[in-house]
C-alpha positions in Angstrom: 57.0 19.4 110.7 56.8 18.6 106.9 56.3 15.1 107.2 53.4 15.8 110.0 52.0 18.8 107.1 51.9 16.0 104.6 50.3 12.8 106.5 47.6 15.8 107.8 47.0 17.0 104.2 46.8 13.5 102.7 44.2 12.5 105.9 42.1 15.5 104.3 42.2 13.6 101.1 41.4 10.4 101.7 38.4 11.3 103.9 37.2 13.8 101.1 37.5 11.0 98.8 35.5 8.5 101.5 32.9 10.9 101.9 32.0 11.7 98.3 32.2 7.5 97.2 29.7 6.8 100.3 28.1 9.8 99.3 27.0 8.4 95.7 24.2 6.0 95.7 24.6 3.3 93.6 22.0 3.9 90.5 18.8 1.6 90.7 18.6 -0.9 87.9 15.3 -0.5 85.9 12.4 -1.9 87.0 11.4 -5.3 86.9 7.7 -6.0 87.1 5.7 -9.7 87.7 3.1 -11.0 88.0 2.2 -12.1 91.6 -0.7 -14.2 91.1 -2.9 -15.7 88.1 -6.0 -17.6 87.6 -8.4 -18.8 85.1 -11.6 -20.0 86.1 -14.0 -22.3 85.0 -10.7 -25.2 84.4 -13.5 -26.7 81.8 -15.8 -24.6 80.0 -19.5 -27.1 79.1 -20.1 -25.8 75.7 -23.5 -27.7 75.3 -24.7 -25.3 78.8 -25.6 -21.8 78.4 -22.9 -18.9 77.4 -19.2 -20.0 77.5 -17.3 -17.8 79.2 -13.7 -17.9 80.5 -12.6 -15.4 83.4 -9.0 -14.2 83.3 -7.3 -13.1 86.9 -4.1 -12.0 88.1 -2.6 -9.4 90.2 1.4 -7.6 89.2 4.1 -6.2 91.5 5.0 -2.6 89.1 8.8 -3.2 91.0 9.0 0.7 91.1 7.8 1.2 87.5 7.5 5.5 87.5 5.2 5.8 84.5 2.0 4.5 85.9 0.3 4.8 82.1 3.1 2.4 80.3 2.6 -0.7 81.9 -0.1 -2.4 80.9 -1.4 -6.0 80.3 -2.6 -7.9 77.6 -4.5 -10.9 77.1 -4.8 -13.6 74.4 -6.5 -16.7 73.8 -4.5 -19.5 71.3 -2.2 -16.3 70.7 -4.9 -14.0 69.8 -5.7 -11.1 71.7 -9.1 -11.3 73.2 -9.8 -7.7 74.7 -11.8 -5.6 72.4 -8.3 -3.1 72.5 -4.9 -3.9 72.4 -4.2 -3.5 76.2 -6.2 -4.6 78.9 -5.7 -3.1 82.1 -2.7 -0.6 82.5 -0.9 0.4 86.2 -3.1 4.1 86.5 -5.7 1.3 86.7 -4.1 -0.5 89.6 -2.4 -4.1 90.0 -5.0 -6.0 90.0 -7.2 -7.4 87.1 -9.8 -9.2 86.3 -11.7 -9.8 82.3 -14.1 -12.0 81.4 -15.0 -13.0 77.7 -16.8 -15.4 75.6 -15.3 -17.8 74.1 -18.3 -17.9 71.1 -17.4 -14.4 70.4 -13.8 -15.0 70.5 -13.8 -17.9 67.9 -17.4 -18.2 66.5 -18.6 -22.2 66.1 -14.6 -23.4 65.9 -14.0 -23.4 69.7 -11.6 -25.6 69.9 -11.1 -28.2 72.8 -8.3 -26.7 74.6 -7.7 -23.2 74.9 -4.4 -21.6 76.4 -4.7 -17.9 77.7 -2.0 -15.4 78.3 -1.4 -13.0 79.7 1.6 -10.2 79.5 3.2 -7.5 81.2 4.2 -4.9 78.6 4.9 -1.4 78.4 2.4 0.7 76.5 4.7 1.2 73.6 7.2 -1.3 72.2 9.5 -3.2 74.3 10.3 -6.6 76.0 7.6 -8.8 77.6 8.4 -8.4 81.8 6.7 -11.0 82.6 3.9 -13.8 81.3 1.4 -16.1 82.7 -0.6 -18.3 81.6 -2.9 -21.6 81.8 -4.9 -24.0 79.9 -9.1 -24.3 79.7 -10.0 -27.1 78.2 -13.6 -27.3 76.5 -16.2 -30.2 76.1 -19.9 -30.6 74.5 -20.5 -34.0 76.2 -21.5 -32.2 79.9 -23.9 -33.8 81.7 -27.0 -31.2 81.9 -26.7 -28.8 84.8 -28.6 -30.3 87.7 -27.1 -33.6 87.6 -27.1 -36.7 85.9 -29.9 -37.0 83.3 -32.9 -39.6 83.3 -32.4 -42.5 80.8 
């Protein structure tokens, strides 16, 4: 009867013990946000043809991020930031993003003729880059007038 008391008693145990490890969740790593898709658009900015602008777009997965205010993105042209504030677009804002600027106003009469644009997933405060894109625009005075091919 004691040997049946004991093999009862240590059932008890290990099926407590089974219960409270499948119990416990194991913790979530933090999140890890990306970017999900990125475009720049014109490819060549004409810089003899009216106003030269450069439109940045891209879409981010937030992976879970819980702090919709801390996540934001920022944007830079040749490693200068080109929004008028530090961060562009932030999560409370959504995932999805779109700026537009001038290159004129972003480098005066030294445009030069390839500018690389990033863009970065940061939180609000300091910390580690999640996640970067970016692409090249390449500029050129020597564009054939709008309209065609001009008349010798």
């Amino acid at each position: 009867m004691n040997n049946l008391k004991i093999i009862g008693i240590g059932c008890i145990v290990v099926i407590g013990l089974a219960a409270m490890l499948g119990s416990q969740s194991t913790p979530r790593s933090s999140p890890e946000p990306v970017f999900t898709s990125f475009s720049l658009v014109p490819q060549v900015v004409c810089l003899n043809q009216g106003i030269p602008l450069v439109q940045v777009n891209y879409e981010f997965d937030p992976d879970g991020w819980n702090n919709e205010n801390t996540l934001c993105t920022t944007i830079y042209a040749n490693g200068d930031t080109v929004h008028p504030t530090l961060r562009h677009q932030c999560l409370s804002d959504g995932t999805t993003g779109s700026y537009t600027f001038n290159l004129q106003d972003h480098f005066g009469t030294n445009i030069p003729q390839q500018v690389t644009v990033r863009v970065e997933l940061t939180p609000s405060v300091a910390g580690e880059t999640y996640d970067f894109r970016e692409g090249v625009v390449d500029t050129r005075v020597d564009c054939p007038p709008a309209g065609g091919v001009p008349i010798p």
